[in-house]
Every structure is written in structure tokens, then in C-alpha cells.
MIZA-235928 format. One record per atom (N, C-alpha, C): x, y, z; chain. Coordinates in Angstrom, 1 decimal, decimal comma, always signed. Last residue first. Layout:
PT       u       v       w  chain
PT       X       Y       Z      A
...
END
This chain:
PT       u       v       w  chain
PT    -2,0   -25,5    -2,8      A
PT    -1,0   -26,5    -1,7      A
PT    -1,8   -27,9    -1,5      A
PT    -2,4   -23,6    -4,6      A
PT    -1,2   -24,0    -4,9      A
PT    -0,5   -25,5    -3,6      A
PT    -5,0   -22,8    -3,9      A
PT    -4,6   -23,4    -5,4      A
PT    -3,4   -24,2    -5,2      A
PT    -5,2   -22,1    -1,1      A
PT    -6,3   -23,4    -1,7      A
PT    -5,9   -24,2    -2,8      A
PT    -3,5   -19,8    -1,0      A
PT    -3,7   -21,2    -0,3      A
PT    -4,3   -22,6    -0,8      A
PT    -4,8   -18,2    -2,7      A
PT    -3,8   -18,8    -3,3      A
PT    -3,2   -20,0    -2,5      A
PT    -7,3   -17,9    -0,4      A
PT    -7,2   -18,5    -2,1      A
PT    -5,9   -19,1    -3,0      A
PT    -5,8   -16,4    +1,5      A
PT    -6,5   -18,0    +1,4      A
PT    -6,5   -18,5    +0,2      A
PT    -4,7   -14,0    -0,1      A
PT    -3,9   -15,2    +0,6      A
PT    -4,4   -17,1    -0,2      A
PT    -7,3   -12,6    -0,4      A
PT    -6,2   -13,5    -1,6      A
PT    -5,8   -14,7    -1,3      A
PT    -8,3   -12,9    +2,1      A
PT    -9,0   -13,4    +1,6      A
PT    -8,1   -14,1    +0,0      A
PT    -5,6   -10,6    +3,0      A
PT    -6,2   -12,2    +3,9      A
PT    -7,2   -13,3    +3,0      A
PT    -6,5    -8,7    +1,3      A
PT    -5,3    -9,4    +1,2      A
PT    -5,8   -11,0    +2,4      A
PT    -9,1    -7,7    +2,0      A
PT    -9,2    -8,4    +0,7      A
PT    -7,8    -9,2    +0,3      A
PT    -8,4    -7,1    +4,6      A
PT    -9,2    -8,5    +4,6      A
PT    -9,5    -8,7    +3,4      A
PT    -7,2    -5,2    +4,2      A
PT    -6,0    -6,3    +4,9      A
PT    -6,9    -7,6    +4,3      A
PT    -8,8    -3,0    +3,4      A
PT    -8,1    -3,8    +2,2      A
PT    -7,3    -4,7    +3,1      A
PT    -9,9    -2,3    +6,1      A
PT   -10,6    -3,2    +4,8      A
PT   -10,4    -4,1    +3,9      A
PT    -7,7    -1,0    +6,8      A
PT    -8,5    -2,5    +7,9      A
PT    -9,1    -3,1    +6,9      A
PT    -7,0    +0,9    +5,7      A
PT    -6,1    +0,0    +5,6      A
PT    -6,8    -1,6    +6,4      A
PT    -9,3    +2,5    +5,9      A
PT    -9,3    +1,8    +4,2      A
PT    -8,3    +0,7    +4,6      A
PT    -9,4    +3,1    +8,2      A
PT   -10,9    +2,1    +7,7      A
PT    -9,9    +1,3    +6,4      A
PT    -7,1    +4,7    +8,2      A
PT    -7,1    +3,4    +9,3      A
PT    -8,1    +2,5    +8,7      A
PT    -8,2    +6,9    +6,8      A
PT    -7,3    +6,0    +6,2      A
PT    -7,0    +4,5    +7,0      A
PT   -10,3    +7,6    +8,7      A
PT   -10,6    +6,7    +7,1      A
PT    -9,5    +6,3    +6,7      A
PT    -8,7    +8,7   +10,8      A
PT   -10,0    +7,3   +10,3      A
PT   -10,1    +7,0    +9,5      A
PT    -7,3   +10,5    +9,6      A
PT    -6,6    +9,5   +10,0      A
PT    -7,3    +8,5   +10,0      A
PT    -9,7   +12,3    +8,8      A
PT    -8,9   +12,0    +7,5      A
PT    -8,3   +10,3    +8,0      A
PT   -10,8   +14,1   +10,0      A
PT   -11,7   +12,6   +10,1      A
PT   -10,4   +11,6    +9,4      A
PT    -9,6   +16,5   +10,6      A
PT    -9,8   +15,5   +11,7      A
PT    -9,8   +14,4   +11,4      A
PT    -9,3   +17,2    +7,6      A
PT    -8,3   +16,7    +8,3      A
PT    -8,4   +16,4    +9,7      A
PT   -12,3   +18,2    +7,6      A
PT   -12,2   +16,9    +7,0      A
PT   -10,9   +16,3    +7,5      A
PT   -13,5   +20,2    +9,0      A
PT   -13,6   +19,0    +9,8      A
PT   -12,8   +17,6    +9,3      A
PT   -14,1   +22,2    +7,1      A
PT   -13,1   +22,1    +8,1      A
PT   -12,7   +21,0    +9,0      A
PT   -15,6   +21,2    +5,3      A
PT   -14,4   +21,4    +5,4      A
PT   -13,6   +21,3    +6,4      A
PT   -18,7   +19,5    +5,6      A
PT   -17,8   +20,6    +6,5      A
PT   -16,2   +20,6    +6,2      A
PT   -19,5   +18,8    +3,3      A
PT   -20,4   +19,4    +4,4      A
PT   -19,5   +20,4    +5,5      A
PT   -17,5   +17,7    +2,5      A
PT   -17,9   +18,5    +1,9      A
PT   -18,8   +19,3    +2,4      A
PT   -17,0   +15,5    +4,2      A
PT   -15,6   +16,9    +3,4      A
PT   -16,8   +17,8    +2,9      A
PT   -18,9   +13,9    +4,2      A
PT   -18,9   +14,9    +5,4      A
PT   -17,8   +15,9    +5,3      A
PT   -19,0   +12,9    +1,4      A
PT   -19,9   +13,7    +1,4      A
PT   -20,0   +14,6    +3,0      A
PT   -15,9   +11,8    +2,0      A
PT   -16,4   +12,8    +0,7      A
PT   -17,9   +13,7    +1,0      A
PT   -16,9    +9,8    +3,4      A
PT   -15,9   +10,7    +3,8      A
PT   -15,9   +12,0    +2,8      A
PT   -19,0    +8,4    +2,3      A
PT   -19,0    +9,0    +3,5      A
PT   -18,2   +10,1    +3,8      A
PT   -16,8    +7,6    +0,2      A
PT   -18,4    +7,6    +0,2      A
PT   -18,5    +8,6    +1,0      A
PT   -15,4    +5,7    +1,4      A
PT   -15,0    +6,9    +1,2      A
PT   -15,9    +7,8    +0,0      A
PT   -17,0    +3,7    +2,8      A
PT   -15,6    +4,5    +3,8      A
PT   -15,5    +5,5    +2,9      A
PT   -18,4    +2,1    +0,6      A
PT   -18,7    +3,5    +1,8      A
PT   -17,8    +4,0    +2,9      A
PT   -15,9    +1,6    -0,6      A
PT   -17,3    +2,6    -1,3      A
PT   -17,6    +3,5    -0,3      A
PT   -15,1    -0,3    +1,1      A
PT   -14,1    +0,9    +0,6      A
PT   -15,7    +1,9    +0,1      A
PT   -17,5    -2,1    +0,7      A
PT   -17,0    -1,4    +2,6      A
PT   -16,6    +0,1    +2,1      A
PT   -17,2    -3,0    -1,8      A
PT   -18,5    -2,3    -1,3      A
PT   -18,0    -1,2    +0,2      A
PT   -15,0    -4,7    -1,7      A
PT   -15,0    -3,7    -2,5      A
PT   -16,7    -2,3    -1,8      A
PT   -15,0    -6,1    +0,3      A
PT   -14,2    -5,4    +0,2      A
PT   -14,9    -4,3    -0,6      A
PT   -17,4    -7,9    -1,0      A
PT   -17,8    -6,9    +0,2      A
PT   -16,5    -6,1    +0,6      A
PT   -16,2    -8,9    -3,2      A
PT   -17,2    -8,3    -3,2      A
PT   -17,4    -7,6    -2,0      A
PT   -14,4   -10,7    -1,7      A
PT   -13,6    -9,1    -2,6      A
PT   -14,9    -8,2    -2,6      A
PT   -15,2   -12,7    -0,8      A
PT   -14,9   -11,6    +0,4      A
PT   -14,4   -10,5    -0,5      A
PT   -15,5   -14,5    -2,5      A
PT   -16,4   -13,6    -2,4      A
PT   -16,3   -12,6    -1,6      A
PT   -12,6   -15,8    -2,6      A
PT   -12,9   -14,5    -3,0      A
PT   -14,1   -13,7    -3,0      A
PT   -13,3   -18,3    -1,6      A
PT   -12,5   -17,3    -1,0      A
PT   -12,7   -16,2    -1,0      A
PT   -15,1   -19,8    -4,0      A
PT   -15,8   -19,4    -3,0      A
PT   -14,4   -18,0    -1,6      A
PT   -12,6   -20,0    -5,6      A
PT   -13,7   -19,1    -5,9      A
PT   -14,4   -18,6    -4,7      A
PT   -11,2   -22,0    -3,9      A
PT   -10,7   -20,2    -4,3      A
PT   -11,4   -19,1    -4,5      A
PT   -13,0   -24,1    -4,2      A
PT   -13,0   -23,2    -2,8      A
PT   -12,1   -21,8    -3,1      A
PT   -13,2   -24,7    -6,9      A
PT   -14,3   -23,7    -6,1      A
PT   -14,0   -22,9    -4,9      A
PT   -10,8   -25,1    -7,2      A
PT   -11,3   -24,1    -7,8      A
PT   -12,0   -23,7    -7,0      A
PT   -10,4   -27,7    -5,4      A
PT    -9,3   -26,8    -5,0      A
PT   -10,0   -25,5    -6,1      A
PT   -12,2   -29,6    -6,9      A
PT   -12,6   -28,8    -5,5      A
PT   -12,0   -27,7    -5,5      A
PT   -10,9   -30,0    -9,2      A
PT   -12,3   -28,9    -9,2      A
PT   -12,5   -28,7    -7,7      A
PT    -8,8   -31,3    -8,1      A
PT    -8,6   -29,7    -9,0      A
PT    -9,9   -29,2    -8,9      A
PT    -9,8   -33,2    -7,1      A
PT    -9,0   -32,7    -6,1      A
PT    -9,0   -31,3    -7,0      A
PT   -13,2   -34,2    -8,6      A
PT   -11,6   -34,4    -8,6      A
PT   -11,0   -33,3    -7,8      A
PT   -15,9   -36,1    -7,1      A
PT   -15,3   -34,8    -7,6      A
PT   -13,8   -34,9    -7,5      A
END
């Protein structure tokens, strides 16, 4: 196998981590939506968590880029 088709797959293979990024965020604010709405009042408690979830989640779709552009360009 040639050094360019490896260096593809494994980018590809990197990014499957987007797929479960993308699913987590769903249900981080999925959830948050359907307990806003159950209880208003409650929703600016929960608010600082979710935004903490969303920034933990999306780090590991940036960490997962990274790798990938790691794989292509070095």
C-alpha cells in the first residue's frame, strides 16, 4: 500500500469521532430543551452544564480534526 492511501484512511478513520460528536451535542441539547420545558424555572440552573457539555464535546471534535490534519500533512 502507498504512503498517500494509508495517510487517507487514517484521516478518515480520525474522523469517525465527528459521528459521535455530533450525536453527544444531540443529546446535550436534546435533554436540555425537553427539561426547559418541563420546568422553566429550572432552566438557568442547568444552563452553565450544558454549555460546559457542549464545550467538552466539541474539544473532542477539534482534537479528532487536529489528528486528521496530522495524518495528512506530516
Amino acid at each position: 500500500m502507498e504512503l498517500d492511501a494509508a495517510k487517507m484512511i487514517g484521516a478518515g478513520l480520525a474522523t469517525i469521532a465527528l459521528a459521535g460528536v455530533g450525536v453527544g451535542l444531540g443529546n446535550i441539547f436534546g435533554n436540555f430543551m425537553a427539561g426547559a420545558l418541563r420546568n422553566p424555572s429550572a432552566a438557568p440552573k442547568v444552563q452553565g452544564t450544558m454549555l460546559l457539555g457542549f464545550a467538552l464535546t466539541e474539544s473532542v471534535a477539534l482534537f479528532a480534526l487536529v489528528i486528521a490534519f496530522l495524518i495528512l500533512f506530516t
